[in-house]
Structure formats: structure tokens, C-alpha cells
C-alpha positions in Angstrom: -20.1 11.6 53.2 -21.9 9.3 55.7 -25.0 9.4 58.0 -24.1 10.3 61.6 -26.4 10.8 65.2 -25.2 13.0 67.4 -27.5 12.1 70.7 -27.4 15.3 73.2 -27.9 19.1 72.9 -26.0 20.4 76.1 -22.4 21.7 75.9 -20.8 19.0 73.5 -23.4 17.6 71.1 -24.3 20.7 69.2 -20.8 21.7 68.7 -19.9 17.9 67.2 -23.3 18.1 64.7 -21.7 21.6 63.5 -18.4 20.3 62.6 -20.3 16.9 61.1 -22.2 19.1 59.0 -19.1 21.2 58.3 -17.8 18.4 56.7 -20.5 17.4 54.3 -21.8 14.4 56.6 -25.8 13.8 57.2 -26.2 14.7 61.1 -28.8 13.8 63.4 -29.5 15.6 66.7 -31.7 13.4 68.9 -32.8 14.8 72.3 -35.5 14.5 74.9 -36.2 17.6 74.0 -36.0 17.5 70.1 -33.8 21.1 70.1 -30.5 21.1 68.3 -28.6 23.2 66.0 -30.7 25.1 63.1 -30.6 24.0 60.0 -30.0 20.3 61.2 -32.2 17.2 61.6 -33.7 16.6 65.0 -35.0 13.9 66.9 -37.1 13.5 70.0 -36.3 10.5 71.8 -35.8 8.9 75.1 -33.0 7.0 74.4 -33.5 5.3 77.4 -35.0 2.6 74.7 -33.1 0.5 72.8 -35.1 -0.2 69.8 -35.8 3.4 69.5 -32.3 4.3 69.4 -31.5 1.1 67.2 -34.2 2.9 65.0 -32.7 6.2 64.9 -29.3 4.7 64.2 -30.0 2.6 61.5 -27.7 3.2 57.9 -25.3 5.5 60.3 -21.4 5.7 60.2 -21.1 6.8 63.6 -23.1 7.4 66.9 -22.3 10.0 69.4 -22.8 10.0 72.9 -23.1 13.7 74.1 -25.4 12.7 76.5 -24.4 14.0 80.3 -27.0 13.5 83.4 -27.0 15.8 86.1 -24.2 14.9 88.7 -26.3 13.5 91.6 -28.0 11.6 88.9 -25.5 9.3 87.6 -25.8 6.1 89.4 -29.7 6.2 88.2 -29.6 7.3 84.5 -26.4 6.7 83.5 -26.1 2.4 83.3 -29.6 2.2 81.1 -28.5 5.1 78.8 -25.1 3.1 78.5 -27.0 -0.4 77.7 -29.2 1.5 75.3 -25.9 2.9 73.1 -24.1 -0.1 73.3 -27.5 -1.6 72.2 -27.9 0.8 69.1 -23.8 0.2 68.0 -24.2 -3.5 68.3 -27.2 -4.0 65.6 -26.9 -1.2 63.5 -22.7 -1.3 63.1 -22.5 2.3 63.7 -18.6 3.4 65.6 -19.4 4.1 69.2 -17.7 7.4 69.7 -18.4 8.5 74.0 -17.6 11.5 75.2 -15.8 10.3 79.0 -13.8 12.3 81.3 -11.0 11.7 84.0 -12.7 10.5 87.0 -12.2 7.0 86.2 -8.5 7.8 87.3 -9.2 8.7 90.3 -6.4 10.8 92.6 -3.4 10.8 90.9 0.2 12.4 91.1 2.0 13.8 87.8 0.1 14.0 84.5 -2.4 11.7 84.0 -2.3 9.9 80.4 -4.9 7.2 78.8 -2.6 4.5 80.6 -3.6 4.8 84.0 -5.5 2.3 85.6 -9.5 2.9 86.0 -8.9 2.6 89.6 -11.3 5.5 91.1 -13.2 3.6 93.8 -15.8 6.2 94.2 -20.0 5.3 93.3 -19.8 8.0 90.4 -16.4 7.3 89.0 -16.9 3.5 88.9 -20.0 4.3 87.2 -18.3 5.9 84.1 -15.2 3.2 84.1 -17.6 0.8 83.9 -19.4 2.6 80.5 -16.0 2.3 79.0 -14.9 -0.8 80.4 -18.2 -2.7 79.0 -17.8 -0.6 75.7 -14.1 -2.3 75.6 -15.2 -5.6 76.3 -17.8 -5.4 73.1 -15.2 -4.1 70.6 -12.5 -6.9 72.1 -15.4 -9.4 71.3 -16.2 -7.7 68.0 -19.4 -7.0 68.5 -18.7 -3.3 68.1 -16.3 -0.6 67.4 -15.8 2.0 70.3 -14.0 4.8 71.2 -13.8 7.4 73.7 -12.4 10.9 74.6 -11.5 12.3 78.0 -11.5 15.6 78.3 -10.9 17.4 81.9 -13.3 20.9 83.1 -15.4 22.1 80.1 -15.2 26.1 79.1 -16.3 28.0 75.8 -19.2 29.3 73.9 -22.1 26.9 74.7 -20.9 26.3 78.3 -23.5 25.7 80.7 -24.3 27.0 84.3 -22.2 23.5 85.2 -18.9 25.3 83.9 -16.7 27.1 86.6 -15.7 29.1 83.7 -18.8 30.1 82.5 -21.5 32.7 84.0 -20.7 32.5 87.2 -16.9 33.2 86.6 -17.7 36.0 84.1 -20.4 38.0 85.1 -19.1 39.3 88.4 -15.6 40.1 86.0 -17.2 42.2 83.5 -18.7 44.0 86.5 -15.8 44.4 88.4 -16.8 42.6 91.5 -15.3 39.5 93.7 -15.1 36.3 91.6 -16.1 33.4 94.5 -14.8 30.2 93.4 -16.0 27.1 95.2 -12.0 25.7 94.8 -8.8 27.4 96.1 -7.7 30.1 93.7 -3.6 29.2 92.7 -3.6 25.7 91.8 -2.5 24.7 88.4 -6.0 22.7 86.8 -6.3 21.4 83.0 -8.9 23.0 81.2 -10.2 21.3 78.3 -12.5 23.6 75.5 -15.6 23.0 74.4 -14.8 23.0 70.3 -11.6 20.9 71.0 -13.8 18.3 72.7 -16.0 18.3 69.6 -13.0 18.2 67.0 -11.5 15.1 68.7 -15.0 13.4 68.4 -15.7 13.8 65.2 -11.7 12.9 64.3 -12.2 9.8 66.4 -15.8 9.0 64.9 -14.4 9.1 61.5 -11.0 7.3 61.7 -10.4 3.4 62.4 -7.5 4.7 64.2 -8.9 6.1 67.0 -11.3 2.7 67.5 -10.4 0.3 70.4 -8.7 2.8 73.2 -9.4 5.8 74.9 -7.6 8.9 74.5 -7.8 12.9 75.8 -9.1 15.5 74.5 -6.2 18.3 73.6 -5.8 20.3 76.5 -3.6 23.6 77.0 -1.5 23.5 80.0 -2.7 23.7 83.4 -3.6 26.9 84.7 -4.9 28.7 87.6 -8.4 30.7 88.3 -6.0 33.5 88.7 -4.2 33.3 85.8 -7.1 32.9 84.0 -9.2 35.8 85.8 -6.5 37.7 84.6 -6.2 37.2 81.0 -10.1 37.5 80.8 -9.4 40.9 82.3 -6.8 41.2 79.7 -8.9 40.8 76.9 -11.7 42.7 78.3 -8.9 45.4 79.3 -10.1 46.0 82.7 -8.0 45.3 85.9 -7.2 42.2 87.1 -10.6 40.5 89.6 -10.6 40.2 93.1 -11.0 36.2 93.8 -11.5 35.1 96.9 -12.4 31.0 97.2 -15.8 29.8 99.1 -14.9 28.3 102.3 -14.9 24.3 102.1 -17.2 24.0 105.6 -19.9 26.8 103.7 -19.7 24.8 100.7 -20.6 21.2 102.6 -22.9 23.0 104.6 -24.8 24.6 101.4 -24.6 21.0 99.6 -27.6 19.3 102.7 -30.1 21.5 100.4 -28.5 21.5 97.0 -27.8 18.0 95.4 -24.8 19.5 93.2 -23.4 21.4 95.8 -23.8 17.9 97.9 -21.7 16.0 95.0 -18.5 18.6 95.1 -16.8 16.3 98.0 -16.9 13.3 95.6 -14.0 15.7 93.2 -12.6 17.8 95.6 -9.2 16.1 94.7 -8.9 17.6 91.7 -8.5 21.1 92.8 -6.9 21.1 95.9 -3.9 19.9 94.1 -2.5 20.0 90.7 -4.4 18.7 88.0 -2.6 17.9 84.7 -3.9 16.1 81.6 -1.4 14.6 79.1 -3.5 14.7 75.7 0.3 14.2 73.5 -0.9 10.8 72.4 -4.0 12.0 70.6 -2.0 15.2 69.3 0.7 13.4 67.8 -1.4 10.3 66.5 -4.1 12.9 64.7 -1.6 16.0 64.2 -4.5 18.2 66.3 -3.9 20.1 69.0 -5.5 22.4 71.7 -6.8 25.6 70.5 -4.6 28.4 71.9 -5.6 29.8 75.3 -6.2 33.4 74.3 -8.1 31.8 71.2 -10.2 30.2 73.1 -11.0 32.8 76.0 -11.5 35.6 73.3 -14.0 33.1 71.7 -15.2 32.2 75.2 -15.7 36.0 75.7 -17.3 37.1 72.6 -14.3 38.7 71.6 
């Protein structure tokens, strides 16, 4: 069993340093924070810096990058956090394994799979194509060994207040009031969940396979607020929620005094029309697959 650093304690990275340590490997939890799992190894660090990151890499197999900056904050902390990983692969040897998502595609029509062009032209999106497209060049040039996996819309235990599944979906549904969505109600969306995301990282941090290309994260099919409001309600056995969706003008009014709410414009695609991830390359190359839907909402739910 090897030595692996999982950098990030949001939704992803403490998920991926459980199923390490499941498996017997040395984990590593670094964070500006220093919080991770219990029972694990934790680091604070600004991995903004290189050599401290190099440091904290040193005699590791692999090094994760759970790592997500708040939305409005991408073009800002996102390209020195990048040079700082690629950085840290590069003189230490450890596999590069990011954790990317699809809005390097841009708009699209049919199921999106891992050979689509990068070809989002938008600030944000360009930002993350270029974090793989810089982490390509270095393995082509054999300076490192990278991978990454795309996943689509984050839910499960250890979402965050960022997850349209998460609190603010499922609070006003055990109560029995109107869910509000920000996005219209009945159209089919990928959904990708959170322990999937972290099985396919460790999978691809551990297996010269996965090195060299990007793939997606195993993902259900599509499905609809609805459809999901009402299998949570199915599980919880209550009746099927009210939904109503937020009004697009409230919701770019609301965004000139919040900064998220400000960013929604920038993927407004993705939920005004359907949304379909194609993760069969991954599935069949690794033989894993999506957890199943009700699985994952009982887990989701406490159930």
C-alpha cells in the first residue's frame, strides 16, 4: 500500500481519503484549514506554494486535487493553485489525479462524452480547460502522469450549501413546503454522486490505465427536480412537493448583491435544456458503475 495526499476537505476530498484509507493506503488530508476525516493525517497548507506542496508530496503514489474555489473566484485562485499541483507532480513523480467537471464542453446537443472538444468560450470554462489542457501537455512531454474525472451536479452525504440537491432542496421537503429551484422544474439533468466521484478517483489514482485522458464520473440517467422531489418524498413517505422554479429576471436581479447568484447566467445552459453525461467509457474500461438512484438518495437522506 502506498502514500497518497488528498488536498481539499469540501464535498470530494474527504470522501477520496476514506476509501484510500479503506484500502490500506497512507492518506494525507492537506487544507487551509488543517480539518479532514478523523482518524487521518492532516495538513495545513496554502498550497498556493509550490515548495510546500512539493514538501508535502514527497515519497507519494498519487496527489489529489479536491480543491474547488468559490465560483466567482475562479479566474483569481484557480491558475496558481493549478501551477502549484502540476508543480508538486512534476518533482515528486506523484500521478496527478483532478477532480474536473463539464464546463469545458460548453453548450452541447446529445450526450456529452470525454471526446468533445474543450470548446466553452466562457472566462470560467476556459479557465478549467486550460488546468487540463496544461496537465495534458506535461504528461505528453513526460514530465508527469495525469488524469482527470468529470463529473456533472454534485449530491450526497457531505454535500455542501453549493448542491441544488442538498439543504436547500431537502429542508422545505421534509417540511412539506414549496421547493424553489433557481432552474425550470421538468428538464432531464445528469446528476453525478458524491461517493461515485470519489470511487473513480481513487480507481484512476491507482491504475496506469486511467493516466493520460480524461474520463466521467459514473452517472445515473438524467433526471428531473421533479422526479427526484418525488422519490425523496418516496422514501421519506410523504406526498409528492410543491416546486415551483425562481423566476430568471428575480434571479439576475438577486445576483447585483450576491456574487454566486451573479455567476448562475455563466451555466444557465445546462438546465434550460437537457443535460446528459455519457460516463460508459469509464464503466466499461473499470467495470464500475453509478451507485443506484434510490441507493444514493436513501444514503443522501439518512435513510
Amino acid at each position: 500500500m502506498g502514500r497518497h495526499v488528498v488536498v481539499g476537505s469540501g464535498q470530494v476530498g474527504p470522501h477520496v481519503a476514506r476509501k484510500l484509507a479503506e484500502r490500506g493506503h497512507e492518506v494525507v488530508v492537506v487544507s487551509r484549514s488543517g480539518r479532514g476525516p478523523t482518524g487521518l493525517t492532516t495538513v495545513a497548507a496554502d498550497i498556493v506554494d509550490p515548495a510546500r506542496l512539493t514538501e508535502i508530496t514527497e515519497g507519494a503514489e498519487a496527489i489529489y486535487n479536491c480543491v474547488n474555489p468559490a465560483y466567482h473566484r475562479w479566474l483569481t485562485d484557480w491558475p496558481p493553485m493549478a501551477a502549484s499541483f502540476l508543480t508538486a507532480a512534476e518533482r515528486t513523480g506523484a500521478v496527478l489525479v483532478m477532480t474536473g467537471n463539464l464546463y469545458p464542453y460548453g453548450p452541447v446537443r446529445g450526450p456529452m462524452t470525454e471526446s468533445l472538444p474543450l470548446a466553452a468560450t466562457s472566462p470560467k470554462a476556459r479557465v478549467r480547460a486550460r488546468m487540463w489542457e496544461d496537465a495534458l501537455a506535461a504528461h505528453r512531454a513526460g514530465r508527469i502522469r495525469a488524469t482527470e474525472l468529470r463529473g456533472s451536479d454534485y449530491f450526497g452525504p457531505g454535500s455542501t450549501d453549493q448542491s441544488y440537491l442538498g439543504d436547500r432542496f431537502t429542508v422545505p421537503l421534509r417540511a412539506g413546503k414549496t421547493i424553489r429551484t433557481p432552474w425550470p422544474i421538468d428538464q432531464p439533468h445528469s446528476w453525478t454522486y458524491l461517493p461515485d466521484v470519489a470511487e473513480s478517483l481513487v480507481v484512476a489514482g491507482t491504475d496506469e490505465r486511467a493516466w493520460g485522458r480524461a474520463w466521467h464520473v459514473p452517472s445515473g440517467p438524467p433526471l428531473t427536480f421533479r422526479q427526484l422531489g418525488d422519490a425523496m418524498a418516496s422514501i421519506l413517505r410523504l406526498p409528492s412537493p410543491t416546486m415551483k422554479a425562481l423566476p430568471w429576471p428575480l434571479l439576475r436581479a438577486a445576483g447585483l448583491f450576491s456574487p454566486m447568484l451573479g455567476e448562475l447566467a455563466e451555466v444557465r445552459y445546462q438546465f434550460i435544456a437537457p443535460f446528459e453525461v455519457d460516463s460508459s467509457s469509464f464503466q466499461q474500461t473499470f467495470g464500475v458503475g453509478p451507485t443506484p438512484v434510490d441507493q444514493a438518495l436513501r444514503a443522501t437522506l439518512g435513510r
